[in-house]
C-alpha positions in Angstrom: 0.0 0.0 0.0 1.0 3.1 -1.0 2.0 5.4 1.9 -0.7 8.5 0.6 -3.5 5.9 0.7 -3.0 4.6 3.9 -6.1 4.9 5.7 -5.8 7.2 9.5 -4.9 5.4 11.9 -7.8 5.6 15.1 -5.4 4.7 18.0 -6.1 4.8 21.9 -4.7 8.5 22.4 -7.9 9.2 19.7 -10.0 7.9 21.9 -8.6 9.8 24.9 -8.5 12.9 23.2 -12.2 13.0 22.5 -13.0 11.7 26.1 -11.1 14.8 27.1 -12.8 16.9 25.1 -16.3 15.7 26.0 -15.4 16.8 29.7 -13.8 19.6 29.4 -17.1 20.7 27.0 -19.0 19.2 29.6 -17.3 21.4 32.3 -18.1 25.2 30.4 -14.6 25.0 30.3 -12.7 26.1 26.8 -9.4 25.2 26.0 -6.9 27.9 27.0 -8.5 28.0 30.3 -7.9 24.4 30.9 -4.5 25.0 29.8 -4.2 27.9 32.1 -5.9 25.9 35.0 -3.1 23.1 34.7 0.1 25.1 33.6 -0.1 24.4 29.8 0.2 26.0 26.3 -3.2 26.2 24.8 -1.5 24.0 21.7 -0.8 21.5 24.3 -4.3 20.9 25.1 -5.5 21.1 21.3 -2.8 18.1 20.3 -3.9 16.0 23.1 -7.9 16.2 22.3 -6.6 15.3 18.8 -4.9 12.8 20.0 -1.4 14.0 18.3 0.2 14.6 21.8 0.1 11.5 24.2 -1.5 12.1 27.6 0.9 11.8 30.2 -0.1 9.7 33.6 0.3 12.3 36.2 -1.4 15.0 33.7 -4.5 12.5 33.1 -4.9 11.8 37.2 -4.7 16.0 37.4 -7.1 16.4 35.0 -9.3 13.1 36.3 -9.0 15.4 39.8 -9.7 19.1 38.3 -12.9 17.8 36.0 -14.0 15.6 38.3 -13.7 12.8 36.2 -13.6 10.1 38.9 -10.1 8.6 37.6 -11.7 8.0 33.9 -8.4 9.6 31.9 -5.9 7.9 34.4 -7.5 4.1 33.8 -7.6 5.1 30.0 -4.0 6.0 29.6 -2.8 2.8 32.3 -5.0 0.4 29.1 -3.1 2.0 26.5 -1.2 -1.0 25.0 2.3 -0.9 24.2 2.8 -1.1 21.0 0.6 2.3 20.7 3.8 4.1 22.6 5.7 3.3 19.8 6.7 6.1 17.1 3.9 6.0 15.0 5.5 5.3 11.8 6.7 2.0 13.5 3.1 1.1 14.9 1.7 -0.8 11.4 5.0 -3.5 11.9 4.5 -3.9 15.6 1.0 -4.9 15.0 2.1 -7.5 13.0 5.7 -8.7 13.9 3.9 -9.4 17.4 2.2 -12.4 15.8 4.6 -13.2 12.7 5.5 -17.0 11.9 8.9 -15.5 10.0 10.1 -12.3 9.9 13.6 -11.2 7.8 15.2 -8.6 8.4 18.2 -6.6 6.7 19.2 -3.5 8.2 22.3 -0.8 7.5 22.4 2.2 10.1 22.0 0.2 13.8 21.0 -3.2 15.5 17.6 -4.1 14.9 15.0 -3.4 17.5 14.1 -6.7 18.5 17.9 -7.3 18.9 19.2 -4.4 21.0 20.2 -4.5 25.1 18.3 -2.0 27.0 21.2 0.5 26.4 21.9 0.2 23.2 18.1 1.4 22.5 18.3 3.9 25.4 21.5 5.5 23.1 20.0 4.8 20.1 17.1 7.2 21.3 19.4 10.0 22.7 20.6 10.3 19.5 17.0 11.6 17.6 16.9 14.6 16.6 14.9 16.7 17.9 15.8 15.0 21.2 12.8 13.2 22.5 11.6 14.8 26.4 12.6 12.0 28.5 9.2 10.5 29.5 8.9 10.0 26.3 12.3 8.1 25.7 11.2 5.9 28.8 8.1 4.8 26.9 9.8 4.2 23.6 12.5 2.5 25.0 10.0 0.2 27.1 7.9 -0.6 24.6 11.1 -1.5 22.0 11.9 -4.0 24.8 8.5 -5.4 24.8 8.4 -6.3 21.5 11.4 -8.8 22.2 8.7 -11.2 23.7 8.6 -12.5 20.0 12.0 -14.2 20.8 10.5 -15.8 23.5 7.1 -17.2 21.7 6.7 -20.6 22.0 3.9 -21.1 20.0 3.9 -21.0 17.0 7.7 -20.4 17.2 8.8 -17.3 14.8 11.3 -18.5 12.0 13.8 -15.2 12.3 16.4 -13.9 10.4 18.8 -10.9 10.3 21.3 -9.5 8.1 23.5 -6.8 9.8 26.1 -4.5 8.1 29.1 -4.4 9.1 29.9 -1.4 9.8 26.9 -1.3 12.8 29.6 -3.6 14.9 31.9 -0.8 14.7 29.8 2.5 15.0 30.1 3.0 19.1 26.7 4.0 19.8 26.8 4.4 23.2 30.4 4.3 23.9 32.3 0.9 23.2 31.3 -0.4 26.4 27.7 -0.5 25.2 28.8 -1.7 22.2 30.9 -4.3 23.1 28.1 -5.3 25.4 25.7 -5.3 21.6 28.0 -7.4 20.5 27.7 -10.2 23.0 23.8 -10.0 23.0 24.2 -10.5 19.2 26.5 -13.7 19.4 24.1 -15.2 22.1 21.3 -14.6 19.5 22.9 -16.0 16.7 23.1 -19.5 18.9 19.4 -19.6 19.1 18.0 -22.6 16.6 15.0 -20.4 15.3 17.1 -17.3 14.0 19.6 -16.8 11.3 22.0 -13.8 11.8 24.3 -13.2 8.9 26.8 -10.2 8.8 27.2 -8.4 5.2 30.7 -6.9 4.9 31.9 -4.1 3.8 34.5 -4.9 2.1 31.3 -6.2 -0.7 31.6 -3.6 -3.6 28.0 -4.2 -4.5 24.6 -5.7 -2.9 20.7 -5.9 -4.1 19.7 -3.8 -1.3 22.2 -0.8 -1.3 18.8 1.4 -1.5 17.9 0.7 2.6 16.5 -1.5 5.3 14.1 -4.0 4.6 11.2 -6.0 7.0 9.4 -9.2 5.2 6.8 -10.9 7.0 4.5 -14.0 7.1 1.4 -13.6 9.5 -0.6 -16.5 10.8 -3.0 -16.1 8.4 0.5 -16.8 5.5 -0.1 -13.4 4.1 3.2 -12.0 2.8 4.0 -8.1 4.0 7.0 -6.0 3.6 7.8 -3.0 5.6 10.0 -0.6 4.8 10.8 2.7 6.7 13.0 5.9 6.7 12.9 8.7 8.1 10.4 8.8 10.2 8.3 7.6 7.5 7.1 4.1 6.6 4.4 2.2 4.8 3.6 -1.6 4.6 3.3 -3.2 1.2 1.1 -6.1 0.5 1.2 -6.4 -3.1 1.7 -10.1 -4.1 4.1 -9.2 -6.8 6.0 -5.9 -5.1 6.2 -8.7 -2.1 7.7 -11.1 -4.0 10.3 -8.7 -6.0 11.1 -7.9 -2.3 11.5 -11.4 -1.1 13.7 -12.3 -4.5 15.9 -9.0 -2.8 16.4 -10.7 0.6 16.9 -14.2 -1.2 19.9 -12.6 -3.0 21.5 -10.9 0.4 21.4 -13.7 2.0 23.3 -15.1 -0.5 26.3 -12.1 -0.7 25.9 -12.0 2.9 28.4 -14.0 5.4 26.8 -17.3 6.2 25.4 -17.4 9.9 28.6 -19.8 11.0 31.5 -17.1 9.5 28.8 -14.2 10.8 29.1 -15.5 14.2 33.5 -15.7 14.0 33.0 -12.1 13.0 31.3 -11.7 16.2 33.8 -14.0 18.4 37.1 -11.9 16.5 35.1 -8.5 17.7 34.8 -9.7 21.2 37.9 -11.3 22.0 37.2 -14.5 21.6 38.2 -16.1 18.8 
């Protein structure tokens, strides 16, 4: 699907938006005077009722308490599930990567997601720009880590696998410690018997996907998605035949790619180990 025909998304903070306007309505109360009445900019009020803005915690149980809500907002917010504190352009994979029977991955710039230690994502965030407030960063960051429940899924178990620049083992975000620290996480990984992880180097003059990342997934109903994002932009594509041109792409990188056994004495020479 084409990202300009993507339908709106109607997501939790929608619904809390118009809650919050219905009471404030409902309380002769307009917006700047709400804002005033809680220490906000008017805009901040406007981008929450349209559910642009997330609704903090402590704001909604001060709000619950100044329209006499009795604890509505704060219950509403506590339900909001995870994946929904997640960027929005990442929200269309989460929904499905949470229930995906395979998922490939190839990515160029950092460790994927469901790969990282907690601060490697925590430094990965610091380094948007512009800089995320930090309740914010706490929420992304937790809800990043919850999305590695897929590695723990039992049933059915997810088929995974990852193909890694390079040059991600050497780009210190975080400081070499925390790197270093990436690195082991990654080699532990590569042991488990459901997931492929398969380092392309750079010494490779050429590659089918020099053009970016790429997601491909199966969902349980074995319909065939790719997801590709950047930017902070993304759209999914579910076009049999752009699907398959994609999957014939991964096919091929796995292919110029080191194999998972000479990926993981990459990782063992990086460490120390070999």
């Amino acid at each position: 699907m084409h990202p300009a025909n993507k339908p709106k998304r109607i997501t939790s903070w929608h619904v809390i938006g118009a809650q919050l306007s219905h009471f404030r309505k409902a309380a002769r109360l307009t917006q700047p005077a709400l804002a005033e009445a809680v220490g906000l900019h008017d805009d901040t009020i406007g981008s929450i009722e349209q559910g642009r803005r997330p609704l903090k915690i402590d704001l909604a149980e001060t709000l619950d308490e100044l329209l006499d809500t009795k604890g509505v907002l704060a219950v509403a917010v506590s339900k909001v599930p995870e994946r929904e504190k997640l960027p929005a352009f990442v929200q269309d994979l989460v929904e499905h990567e949470e229930g995906a029977l395979t998922l490939l991955s190839y990515q160029n710039q950092v460790v994927p997601g469901l790969l990282q230690t907690e601060t490697y994502a925590r430094a990965v965030f610091n380094c948007l720009y512009p800089p995320l407030d930090s309740d914010q960063a706490e929420e992304w960051i937790s809800a990043r880590l919850d999305r590695q429940k897929l590695l723990d899924r039992k049933k059915p178990r997810p088929m995974l696998n990852f193909i890694l620049e390079e040059v991600v083992l050497h780009r210190p975000v975080g400081g070499q410690r925390v790197l270093h620290e990436q690195i082991r996480r990654l080699r532990q990984c590569a042991e488990l018997p459901f997931l492929g992880l398969q380092i392309m180097p750079t010494k490779r003059a050429n590659h089918a996907a020099l053009d970016g990342p790429l997601i491909l997934l199966e969902t349980p109903e074995h319909d065939h998605l790719a997801y590709i994002e950047a930017q902070r932009i993304s759209f999914l594509v579910d076009d049999p035949d752009e699907v398959s041109a994609y999957q014939q792409k991964y096919g091929m990188l796995r292919s110029q790619a080191l194999t998972p056994e000479e990926s993981m004495g990459l990782l063992d020479d990086l460490l120390g180990e070999s």
